[in-house]
C-alpha positions as CSV (number, residue, x, y, z in Angstrom):
1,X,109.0,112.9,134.6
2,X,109.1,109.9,137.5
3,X,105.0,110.8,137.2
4,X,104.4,110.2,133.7
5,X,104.4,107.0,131.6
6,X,106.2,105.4,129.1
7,X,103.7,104.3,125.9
8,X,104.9,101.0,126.9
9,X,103.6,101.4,130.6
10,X,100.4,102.1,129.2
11,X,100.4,98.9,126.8
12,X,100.9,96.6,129.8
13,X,98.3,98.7,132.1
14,X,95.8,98.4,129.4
15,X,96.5,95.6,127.8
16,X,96.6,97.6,124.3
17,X,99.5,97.4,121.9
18,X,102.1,99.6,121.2
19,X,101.4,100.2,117.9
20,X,98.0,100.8,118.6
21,X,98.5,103.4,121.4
22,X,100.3,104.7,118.7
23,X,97.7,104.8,116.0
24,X,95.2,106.1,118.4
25,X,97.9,108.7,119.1
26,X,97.2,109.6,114.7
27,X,94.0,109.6,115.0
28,X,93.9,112.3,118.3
29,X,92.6,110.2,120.5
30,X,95.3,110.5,122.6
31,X,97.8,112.9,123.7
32,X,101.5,112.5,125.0
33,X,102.0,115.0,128.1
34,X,105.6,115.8,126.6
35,X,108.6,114.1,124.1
36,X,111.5,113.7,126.3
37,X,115.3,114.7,124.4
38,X,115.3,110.7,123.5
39,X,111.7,111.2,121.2
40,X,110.2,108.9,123.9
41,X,106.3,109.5,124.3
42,X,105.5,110.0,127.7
43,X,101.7,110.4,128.7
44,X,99.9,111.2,132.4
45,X,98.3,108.2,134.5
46,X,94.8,109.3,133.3
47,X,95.9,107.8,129.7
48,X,95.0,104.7,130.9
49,X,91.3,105.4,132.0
50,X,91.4,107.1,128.6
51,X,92.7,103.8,126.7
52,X,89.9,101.9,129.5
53,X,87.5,104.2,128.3
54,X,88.2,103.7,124.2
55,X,88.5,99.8,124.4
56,X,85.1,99.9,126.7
57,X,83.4,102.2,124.1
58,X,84.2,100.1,121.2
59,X,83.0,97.1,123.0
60,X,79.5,98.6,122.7
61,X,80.1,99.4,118.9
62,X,81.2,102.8,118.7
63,X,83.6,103.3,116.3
64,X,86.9,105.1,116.8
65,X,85.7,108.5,114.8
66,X,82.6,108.5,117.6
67,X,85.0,107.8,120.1
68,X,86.9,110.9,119.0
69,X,83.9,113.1,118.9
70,X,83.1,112.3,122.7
71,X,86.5,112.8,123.8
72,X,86.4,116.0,122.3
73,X,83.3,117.4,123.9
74,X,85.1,115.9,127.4
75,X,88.2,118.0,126.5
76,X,86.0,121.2,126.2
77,X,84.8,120.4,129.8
78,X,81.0,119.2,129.0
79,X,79.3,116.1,129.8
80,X,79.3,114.1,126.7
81,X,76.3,111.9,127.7
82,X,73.5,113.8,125.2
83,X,76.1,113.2,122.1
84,X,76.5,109.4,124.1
85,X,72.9,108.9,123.7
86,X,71.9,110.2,120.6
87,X,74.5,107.8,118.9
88,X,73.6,105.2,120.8
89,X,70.0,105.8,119.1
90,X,71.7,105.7,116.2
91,X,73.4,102.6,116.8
92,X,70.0,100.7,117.9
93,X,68.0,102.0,114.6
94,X,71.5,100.4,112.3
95,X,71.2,97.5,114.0
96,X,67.5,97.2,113.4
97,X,68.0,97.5,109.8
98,X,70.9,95.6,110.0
99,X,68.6,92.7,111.7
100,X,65.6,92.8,109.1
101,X,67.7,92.8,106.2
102,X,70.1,89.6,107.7
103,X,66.3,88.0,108.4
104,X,65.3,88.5,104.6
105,X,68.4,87.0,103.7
106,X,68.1,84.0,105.8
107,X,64.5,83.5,104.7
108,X,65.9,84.1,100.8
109,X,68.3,81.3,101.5
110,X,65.7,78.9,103.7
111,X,63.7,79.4,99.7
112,X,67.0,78.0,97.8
113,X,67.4,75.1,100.0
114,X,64.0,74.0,100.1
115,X,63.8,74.1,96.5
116,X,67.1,72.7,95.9
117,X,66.4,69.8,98.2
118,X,64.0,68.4,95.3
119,X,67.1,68.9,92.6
120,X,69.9,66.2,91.3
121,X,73.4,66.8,91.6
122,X,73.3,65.4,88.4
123,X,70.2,67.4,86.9
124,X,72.8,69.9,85.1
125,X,76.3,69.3,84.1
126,X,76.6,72.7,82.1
127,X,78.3,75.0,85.3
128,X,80.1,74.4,88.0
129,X,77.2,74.5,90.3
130,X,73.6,74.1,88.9
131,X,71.8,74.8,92.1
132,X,74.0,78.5,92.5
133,X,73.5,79.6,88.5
134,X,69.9,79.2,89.2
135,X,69.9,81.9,91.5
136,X,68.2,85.2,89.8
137,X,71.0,87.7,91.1
C-alpha cells in the first residue's frame, strides 16, 4: 500500500476537502483502489489528476452529472472530446439565453426607475412600497 493514498493525501494535493472527496466518491466520480482492514480509503496517484481534472471542469461550468458522463466515456477507453464539445455547445446556446433574458430584465428595470424617478415617496401611503405594488407582475 506505501503507493496509494490516503483521502486525506489527496485533500492536501488538491486542495479539495475531505468531505467532498467523499461526496464525489457518492456520486462515482471517484474510485478508492482498495479499503484497507481499518475502513480507510486509499486511492492511486492518478486521483489527483482526476480531482485536477473535476475542479478544472467545473471551473468552465460543467456540472458534476457532465463531469460523470466524461469520466465514463474515459473509463471505457475513448476520447471524450466529441461528448466535451457537444456540451460545451450546449453550454454556449444556455448562456445565450441566459444573457438575452438577464438583458430584458435589466432593460424592464431601467423602465421602473425611469418612471419612478418622476414619483413621491409620499404619493401613496396605502403599501409598504408604492413604487414595487405598481409593478404589473
Amino acid at each position: 500500500m506505501v503507493s496509494l493514498l490516503k483521502i486525506g493525501d489527496i485533500a492536501k494535493q488538491t486542495g479539495v476537502s475531505v468531505g467532498t472527496l467523499r461526496y464525489y466518491e457518492t456520486l462515482h466520480l471517484l474510485f478508492p483502489e482498495e479499503r484497507g482492514d481499518n475502513h480507510y480509503r486509499y486511492y492511486s496517484k492518478n486521483a489527483i489528476q482526476q480531482v485536477k481534472f473535476i475542479k478544472k471542469a467545473q471551473s468552465l461550468g460543467f456540472s458534476l452529472e457532465e463531469i460523470k458522463q466524461i469520466l465514463e466515456v474515459t473509463s471505457h477507453g475513448k476520447n471524450p472530446c466529441d461528448l466535451v464539445k457537444i456540451l460545451l455547445i450546449n453550454k454556449i446556446t444556455e448562456l445565450d439565453l441566459k444573457i438575452k433574458s438577464m438583458m430584458s430584465f435589466k432593460s424592464e428595470l431601467e423602465r421602473y426607475s425611469s418612471q419612478w424617478s418622476s414619483i413621491s415617496d409620499d404619493d401613496n401611503e396605502e403599501s409598504f412600497c408604492p413604487l414595487i405594488a405598481s409593478v404589473d407582475r
